[in-house]
C-alpha positions in Angstrom: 161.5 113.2 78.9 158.0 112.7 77.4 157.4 112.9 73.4 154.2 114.2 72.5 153.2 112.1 68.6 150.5 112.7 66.5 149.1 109.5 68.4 148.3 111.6 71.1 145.0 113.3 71.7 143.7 115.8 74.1 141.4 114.4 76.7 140.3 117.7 78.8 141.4 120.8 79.7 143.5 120.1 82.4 145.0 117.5 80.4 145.4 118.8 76.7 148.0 116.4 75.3 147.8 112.8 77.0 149.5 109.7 75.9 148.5 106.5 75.3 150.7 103.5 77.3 152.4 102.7 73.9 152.9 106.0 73.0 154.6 106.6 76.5 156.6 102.9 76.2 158.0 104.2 72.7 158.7 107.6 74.1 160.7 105.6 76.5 162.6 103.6 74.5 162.9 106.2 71.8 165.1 108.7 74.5 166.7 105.8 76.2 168.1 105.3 72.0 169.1 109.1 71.9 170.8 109.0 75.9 172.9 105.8 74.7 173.8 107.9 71.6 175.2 111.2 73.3 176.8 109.0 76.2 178.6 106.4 74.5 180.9 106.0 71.4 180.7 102.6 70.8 176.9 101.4 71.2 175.9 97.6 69.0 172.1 96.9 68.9 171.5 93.0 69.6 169.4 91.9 66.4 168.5 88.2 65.9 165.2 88.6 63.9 163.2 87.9 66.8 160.1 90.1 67.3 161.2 92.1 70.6 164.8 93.1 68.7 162.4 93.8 65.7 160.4 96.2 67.4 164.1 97.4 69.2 165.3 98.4 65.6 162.0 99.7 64.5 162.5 102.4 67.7 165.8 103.3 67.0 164.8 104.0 63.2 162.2 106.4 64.5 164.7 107.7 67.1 167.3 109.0 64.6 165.1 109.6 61.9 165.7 110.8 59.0 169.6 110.3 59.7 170.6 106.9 59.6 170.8 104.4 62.9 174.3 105.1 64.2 174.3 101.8 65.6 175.4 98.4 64.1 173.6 95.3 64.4 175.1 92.3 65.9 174.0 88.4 65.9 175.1 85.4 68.1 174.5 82.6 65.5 174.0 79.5 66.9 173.8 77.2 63.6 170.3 76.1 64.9 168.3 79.2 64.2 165.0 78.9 62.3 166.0 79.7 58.5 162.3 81.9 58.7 164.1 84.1 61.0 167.6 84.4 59.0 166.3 85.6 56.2 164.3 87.8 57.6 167.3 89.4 59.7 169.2 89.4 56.4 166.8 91.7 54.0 166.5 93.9 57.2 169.8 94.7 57.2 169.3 95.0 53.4 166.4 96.9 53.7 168.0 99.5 55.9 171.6 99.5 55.0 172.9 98.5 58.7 176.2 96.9 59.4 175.9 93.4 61.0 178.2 91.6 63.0 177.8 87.8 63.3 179.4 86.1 66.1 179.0 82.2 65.4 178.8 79.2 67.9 179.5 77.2 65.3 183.2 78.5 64.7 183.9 78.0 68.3 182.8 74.6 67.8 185.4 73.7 65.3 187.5 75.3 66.9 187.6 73.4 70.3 186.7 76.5 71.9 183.5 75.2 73.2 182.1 71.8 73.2 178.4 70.6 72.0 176.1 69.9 75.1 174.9 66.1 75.4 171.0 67.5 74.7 172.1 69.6 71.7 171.0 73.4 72.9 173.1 76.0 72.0 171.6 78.6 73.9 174.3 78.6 76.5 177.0 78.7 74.6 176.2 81.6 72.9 178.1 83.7 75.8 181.5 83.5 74.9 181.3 84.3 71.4 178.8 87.3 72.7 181.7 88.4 75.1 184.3 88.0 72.7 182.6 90.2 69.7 181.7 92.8 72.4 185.5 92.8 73.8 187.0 92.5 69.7 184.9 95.3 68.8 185.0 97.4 72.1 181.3 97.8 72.3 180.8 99.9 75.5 176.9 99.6 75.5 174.8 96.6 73.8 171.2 96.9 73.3 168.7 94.1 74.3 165.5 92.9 74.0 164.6 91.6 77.3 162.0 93.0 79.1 160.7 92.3 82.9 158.0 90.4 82.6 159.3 87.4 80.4 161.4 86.2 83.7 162.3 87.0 86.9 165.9 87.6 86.7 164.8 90.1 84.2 162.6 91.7 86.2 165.7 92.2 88.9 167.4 93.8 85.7 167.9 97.4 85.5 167.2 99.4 82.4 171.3 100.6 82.3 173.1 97.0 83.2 176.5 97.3 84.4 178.8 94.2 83.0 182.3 93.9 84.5 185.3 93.4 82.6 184.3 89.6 82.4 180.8 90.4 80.8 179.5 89.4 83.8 176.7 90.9 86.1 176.7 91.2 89.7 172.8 92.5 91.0 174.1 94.1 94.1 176.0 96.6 91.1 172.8 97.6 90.1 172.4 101.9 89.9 169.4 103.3 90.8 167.4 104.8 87.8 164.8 107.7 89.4 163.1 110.1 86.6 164.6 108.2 83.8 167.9 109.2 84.7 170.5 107.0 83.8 174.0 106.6 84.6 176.3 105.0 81.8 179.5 105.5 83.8 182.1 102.6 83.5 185.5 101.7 83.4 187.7 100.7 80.7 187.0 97.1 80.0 183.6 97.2 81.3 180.3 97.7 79.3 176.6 98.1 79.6 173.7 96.4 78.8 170.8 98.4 77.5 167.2 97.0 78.0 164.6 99.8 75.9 161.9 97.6 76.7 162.3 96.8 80.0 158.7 98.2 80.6 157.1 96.5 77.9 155.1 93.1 78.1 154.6 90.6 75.8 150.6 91.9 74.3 152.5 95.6 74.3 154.7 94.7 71.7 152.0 92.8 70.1 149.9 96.1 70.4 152.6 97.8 69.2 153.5 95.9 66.2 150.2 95.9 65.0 149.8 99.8 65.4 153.1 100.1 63.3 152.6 97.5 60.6 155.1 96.1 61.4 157.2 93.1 59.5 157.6 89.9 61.0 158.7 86.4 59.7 155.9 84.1 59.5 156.8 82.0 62.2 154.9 84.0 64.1 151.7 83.3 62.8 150.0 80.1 62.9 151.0 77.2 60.3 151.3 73.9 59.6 154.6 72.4 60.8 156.4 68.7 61.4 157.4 68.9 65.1 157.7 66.3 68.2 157.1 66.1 72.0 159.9 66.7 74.3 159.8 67.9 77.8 155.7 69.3 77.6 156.8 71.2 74.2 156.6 70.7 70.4 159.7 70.9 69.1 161.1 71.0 65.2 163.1 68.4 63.8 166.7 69.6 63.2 170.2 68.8 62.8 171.0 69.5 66.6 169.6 65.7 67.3 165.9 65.5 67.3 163.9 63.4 67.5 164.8 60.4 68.9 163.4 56.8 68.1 160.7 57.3 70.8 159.8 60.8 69.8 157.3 60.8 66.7 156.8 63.5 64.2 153.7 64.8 63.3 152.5 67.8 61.5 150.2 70.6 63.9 149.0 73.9 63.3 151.4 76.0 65.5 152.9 79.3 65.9 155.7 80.4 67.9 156.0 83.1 70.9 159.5 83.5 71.2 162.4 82.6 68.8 165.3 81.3 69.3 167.8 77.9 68.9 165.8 75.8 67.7 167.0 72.7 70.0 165.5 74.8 72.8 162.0 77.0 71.4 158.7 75.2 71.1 155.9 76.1 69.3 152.4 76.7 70.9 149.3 74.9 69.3 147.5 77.7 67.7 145.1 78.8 64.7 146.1 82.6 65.1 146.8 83.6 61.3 146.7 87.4 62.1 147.7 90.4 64.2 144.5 90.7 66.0 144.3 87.0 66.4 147.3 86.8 67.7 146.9 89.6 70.4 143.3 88.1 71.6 145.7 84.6 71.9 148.1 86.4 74.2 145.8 88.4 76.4 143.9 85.4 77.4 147.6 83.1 77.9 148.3 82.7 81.7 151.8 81.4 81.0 154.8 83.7 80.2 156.4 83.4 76.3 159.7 81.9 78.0 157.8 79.8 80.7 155.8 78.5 77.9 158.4 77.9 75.4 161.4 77.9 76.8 163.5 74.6 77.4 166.6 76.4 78.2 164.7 78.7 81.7 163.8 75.4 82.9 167.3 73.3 83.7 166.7 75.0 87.0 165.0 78.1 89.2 167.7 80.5 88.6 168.4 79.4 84.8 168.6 82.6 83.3 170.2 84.7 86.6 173.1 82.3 86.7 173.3 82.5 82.3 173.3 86.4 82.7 176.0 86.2 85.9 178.3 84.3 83.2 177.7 86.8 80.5 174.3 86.3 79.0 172.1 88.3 77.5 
């Protein structure tokens, strides 16, 4: 189904209304929104403050407008998350009275659920409390962020991911998805995974944000910030065990791609202070947001696939 905005403009005869490649991406996401709503009855939106789950909320506002989202919002907290980003997510919710669900790692952790990881990332245990909210809450579809070209088990990832009973998913379950047609059927116990911009790249929702004005906490924009060198990437002191006696601190104008735990993201040298800076930064960059900042994709080649096989995002 194609949405013709007031963004659009005629180019010919032939062709009187013709989209642009971000009004066809929201078009996208914007019916894959309304298909999740008339299929399912118990849909959550993934919402961390992060700028792709941002500009995922920012759709689904435009896609039920001017009725409310129908969705709630739900967080896997992993008591390292930049405080930038917290509040952020927190006068969103405000902002738009949604309904948010925080799962938190750190619960599990007094609990003796799960156990702390020797290098202090959290990222991978965010699964069972992910699992757990979706089974506690019986969410039968779950909105994400991820999109194709951040890495490649994402790219393997069909827009309407299948998750067994176990959260888990299994490629060779993958459903075909010709002319946008998408096939939510599952059984009791299972869910499915929702990706509205799987067809997006990073400098699209860069592009994208900065046609929409868009919000964003200022993390991602270039300022000055006390971080230390671990494993090719400046990382910011926390809690969670960094640095270490061999690792100095030193303040450097950075920004961040990609948020996340904090034990985990690394910030990106940069002097890009605005929207357009920002985009030139990304259209020149050779290295993907996650390759680039991600310590968690790089404790092996198939990081994320086997993360997402256990129930990961």
């Amino acid at each position: 189904m194609t949405t013709v905005t007031s963004s659009s403009r005629a180019t010919g005869p032939e062709t009187p209304y013709a989209l642009s490649h971000l009004d066809a991406l929201e078009s996208e996401a914007v019916h894959i929104f309304r298909e999740v709503a008339g299929e399912f009855e118990r849909p959550v939106i993934l919402f961390s403050g992060g700028k792709d789950s941002i500009v995922m909320l920012h759709l689904a506002l435009k896609a039920f407008a001017p009725a409310p989202v129908p969705f709630s919002l739900l967080h896997v907290d992993t008591g390292h998350n930049f405080p930038e980003v917290l509040a952020y997510r927190d006068r969103a919710v405000a902002r738009h009275g949604l309904r948010l669900h925080v799962a938190s790692v750190q619960e599990y952790i007094d609990a003796g659920t799960l156990r702390e990881r020797p290098d202090g990332t959290r990222n991978p245990l965010q699964t069972v409390p992910l699992t757990d909210a979706i089974r506690e809450h019986r969410f039968d579809a779950v909105f994400g962020g991820g999109r194709r070209d951040e890495e490649k088990a994402r790219a393997k990832e069909r827009v309407f991911s299948l998750r067994d009973e176990f959260s888990q998913w299994d490629p060779r379950r993958q459903r075909p998805e010709l002319w946008q047609l998408y096939n939510g059927r599952h059984a009791p116990g299972e869910h499915v995974r929702v990706f509205p911009l799987s067809n997006w790249t990073e400098l699209d929702v860069w592009q994208y944000i900065a046609r929409e004005s868009i919000e964003l906490p200022e993390i991602y924009f270039a300022h000055r910030r006390p971080v230390f060198r671990r494993g090719g990437m400046w990382l910011t002191a926390g809690e969670w065990g960094g640095p270490k006696d061999d690792e100095p601190v030193e303040t450097r104008l950075v920004r961040y791609r990609t948020v996340g735990d904090m034990s985990c993201t690394g910030a990106v040298d940069s002097d890009a202070t605005t929207l357009d800076a920002v985009i030139t930064e990304i259209a020149a960059s050779r290295l993907t947001e996650r390759g680039a900042t991600r310590a968690d994709d790089k404790l092996s080649e198939a990081a994320m696939e086997d993360r997402k096989r256990e129930g990961y995002f």
